[in-house]
Each structure stands twice: as structure tokens, then as C-alpha cells.
C-alpha positions in Angstrom: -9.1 -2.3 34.6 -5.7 -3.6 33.0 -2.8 -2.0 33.2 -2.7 -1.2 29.3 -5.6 0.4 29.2 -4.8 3.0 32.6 -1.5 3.2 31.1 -3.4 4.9 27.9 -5.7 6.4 30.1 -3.0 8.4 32.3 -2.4 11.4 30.3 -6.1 12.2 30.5 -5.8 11.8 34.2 -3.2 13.8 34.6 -4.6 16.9 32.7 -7.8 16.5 34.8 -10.0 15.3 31.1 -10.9 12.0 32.6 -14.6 11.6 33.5 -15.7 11.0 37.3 -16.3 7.1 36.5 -12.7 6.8 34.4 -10.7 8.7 37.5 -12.5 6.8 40.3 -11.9 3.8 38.5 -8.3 4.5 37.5 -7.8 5.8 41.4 -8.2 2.4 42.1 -6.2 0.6 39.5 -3.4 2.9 40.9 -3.9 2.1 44.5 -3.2 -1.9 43.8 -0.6 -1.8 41.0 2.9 -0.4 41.2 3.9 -0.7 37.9 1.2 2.2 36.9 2.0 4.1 39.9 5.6 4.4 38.8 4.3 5.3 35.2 2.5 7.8 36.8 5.2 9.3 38.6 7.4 9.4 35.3 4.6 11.6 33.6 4.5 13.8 35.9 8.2 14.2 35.9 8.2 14.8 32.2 5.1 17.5 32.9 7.3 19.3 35.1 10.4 18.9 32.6 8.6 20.5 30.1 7.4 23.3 32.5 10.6 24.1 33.4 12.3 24.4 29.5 12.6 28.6 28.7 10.8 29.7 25.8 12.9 31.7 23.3 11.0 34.8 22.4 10.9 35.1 18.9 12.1 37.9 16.7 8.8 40.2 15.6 10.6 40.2 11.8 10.6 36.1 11.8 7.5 36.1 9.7 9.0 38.7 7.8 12.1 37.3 7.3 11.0 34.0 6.3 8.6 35.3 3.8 11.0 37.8 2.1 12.8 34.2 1.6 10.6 32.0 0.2 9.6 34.8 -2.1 13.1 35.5 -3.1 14.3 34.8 -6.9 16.5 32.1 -6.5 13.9 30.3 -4.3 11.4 30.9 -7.2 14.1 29.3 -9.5 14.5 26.3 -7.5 10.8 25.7 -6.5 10.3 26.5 -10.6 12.7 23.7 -11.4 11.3 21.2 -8.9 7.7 21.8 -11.0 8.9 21.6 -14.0 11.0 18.1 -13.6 7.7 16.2 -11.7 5.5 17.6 -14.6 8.0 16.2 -17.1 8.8 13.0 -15.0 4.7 12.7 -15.0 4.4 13.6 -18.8 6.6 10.7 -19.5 4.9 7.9 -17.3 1.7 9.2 -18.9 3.2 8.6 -22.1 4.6 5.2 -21.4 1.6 4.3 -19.8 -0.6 5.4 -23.4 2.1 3.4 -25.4 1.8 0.1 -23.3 -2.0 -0.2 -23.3 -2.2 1.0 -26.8 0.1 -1.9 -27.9 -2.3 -4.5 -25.7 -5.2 -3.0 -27.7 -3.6 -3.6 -30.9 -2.8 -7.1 -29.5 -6.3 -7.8 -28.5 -8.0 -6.3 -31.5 -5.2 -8.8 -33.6 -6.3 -11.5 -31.6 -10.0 -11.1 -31.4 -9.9 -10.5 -34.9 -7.8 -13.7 -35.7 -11.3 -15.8 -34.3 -14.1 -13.6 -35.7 -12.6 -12.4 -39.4 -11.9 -16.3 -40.4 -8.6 -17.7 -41.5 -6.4 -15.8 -44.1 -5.8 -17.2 -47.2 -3.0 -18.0 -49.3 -2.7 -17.9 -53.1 -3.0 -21.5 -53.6 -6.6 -21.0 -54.9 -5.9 -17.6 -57.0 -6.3 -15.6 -54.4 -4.0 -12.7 -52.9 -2.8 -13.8 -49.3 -4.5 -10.9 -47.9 -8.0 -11.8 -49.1 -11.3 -13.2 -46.1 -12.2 -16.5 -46.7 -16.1 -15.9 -47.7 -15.4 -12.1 -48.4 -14.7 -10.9 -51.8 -11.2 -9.6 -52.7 -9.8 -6.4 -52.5 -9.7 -6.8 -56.6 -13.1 -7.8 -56.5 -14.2 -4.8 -54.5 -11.7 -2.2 -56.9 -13.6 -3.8 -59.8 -17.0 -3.2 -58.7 -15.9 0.3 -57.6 -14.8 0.7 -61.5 -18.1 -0.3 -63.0 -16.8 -3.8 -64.1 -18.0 -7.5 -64.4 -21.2 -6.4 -66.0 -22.5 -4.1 -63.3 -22.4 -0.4 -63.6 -23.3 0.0 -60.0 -26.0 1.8 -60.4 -29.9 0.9 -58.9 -27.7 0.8 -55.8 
């Protein structure tokens, strides 16, 4: 066994978790390499550090206390305000957000329309510049709406 792996494997040890195959097999790691002997030695020093630190005993009116804080006005204020300004801060990056992709939408649509719709055209045959080549004029259309150029629109 490397020394990596007994080195990961020496807490376990230690608090007796280690099966009988991992122990017998770090026991013997141990007995050849002084490196992970010494590590060894320095967990257990830190175990018995930490045994030896004195517990404060805590006040039975902590929990109290603390929740009489948190559930004090001014703390309702503050947590209030810190609600409020990430809603707004996230009302404006959602708005942001609409107002970009709806401008590449209306750049798209532009675009895509600029290859299907045909080319504009400009009055140099009669027509107004905002007039499909192959589609009939918005005149045209007004007219036929009206009843004129012979057809009464009717049979439609």
C-alpha cells in the first residue's frame, strides 16, 4: 500500500472504522515506513488536543436570545431591504435581458425578411418606395378595399 493512500486511510484507523483487511494491511504499511508512523503519531496528538479543550456550557436562553433577535424589527427592516434590492436588481436584468433578445428578433425578422419579401422598390417606375416587387401597392390594395377599378368586391 502507498503511503498516500494509508495517509487517507489513518483517520479511519484511528477511530477503529477501518475493516480487518484495511487495519492488517495498514499495520503493515506502518511497521516499514516512518514517514506514516510519524503521521500517525501527530493524529493522535491532535485527538488528544481536542480531548483536552473545555466545553463552554451554553446559556439555556441562547436559543431564546438569538431568536428574539432575528425576529426583532430592525432585523425585519434590514432582511426586508436585502429582498427588496435582489428582487429589483433581478427585475432589471430580466428586463435587460427581454430588451436585448427582443432587438435580435427584430434584427432577424429584418433580415430574414430582407431574402424572402424581395427587394424594395423605388419610385423610378411609379411606384411608392414602400411597395413588394410582384405584390400590389398599398394604393392598389386601398382601392380595391373602396370598390374601385371596376370591381365592387363583391362574389368574393
Amino acid at each position: 500500500m502507498k503511503c498516500k493512500k494509508v495517509t487517507r486511510l489513518l483517520p479511519a484507523y484511528l477511530d477503529a472504522e477501518a475493516d480487518e483487511g484495511r487495519k492488517s494491511e495498514i499495520e503493515r504499511h506502518l511497521a516499514g515506513c516512518a514517514a506514516c508512523r510519524q503521521e500517525l503519531e501527530s493524529l493522535k496528538a491532535d485527538l488528544e488536543l481536542c480531548a483536552s479543550v473545555e466545553v463552554p456550557e451554553l446559556s439555556p436562553y441562547l436559543a431564546t436570545r438569538t431568536m428574539a433577535e432575528v425576529r426583532s424589527p430592525e432585523r425585519r427592516r434590514v432582511l426586508a431591504g436585502i429582498v427588496v434590492r435582489r428582487a429589483l436588481a433581478g427585475i432589471v436584468v430580466r428586463r435587460a435581458l427581454a430588451g436585448a433578445a427582443a432587438a435580435v428578433l427584430v434584427a432577424a425578422g429584418v433580415w430574414v425578411g430582407s431574402f424572402l419579401g424581395g427587394e424594395i422598390q423605388g419610385s423610378e417606375n411609379g411606384s411608392s418606395w414602400y411597395s413588394v416587387e410582384g405584390e400590389p401597392s398599398l394604393e392598389d390594395l386601398y382601392g380595391l378595399a373602396l370598390g374601385e377599378n371596376g370591381d365592387s368586391g363583391e362574389g368574393r
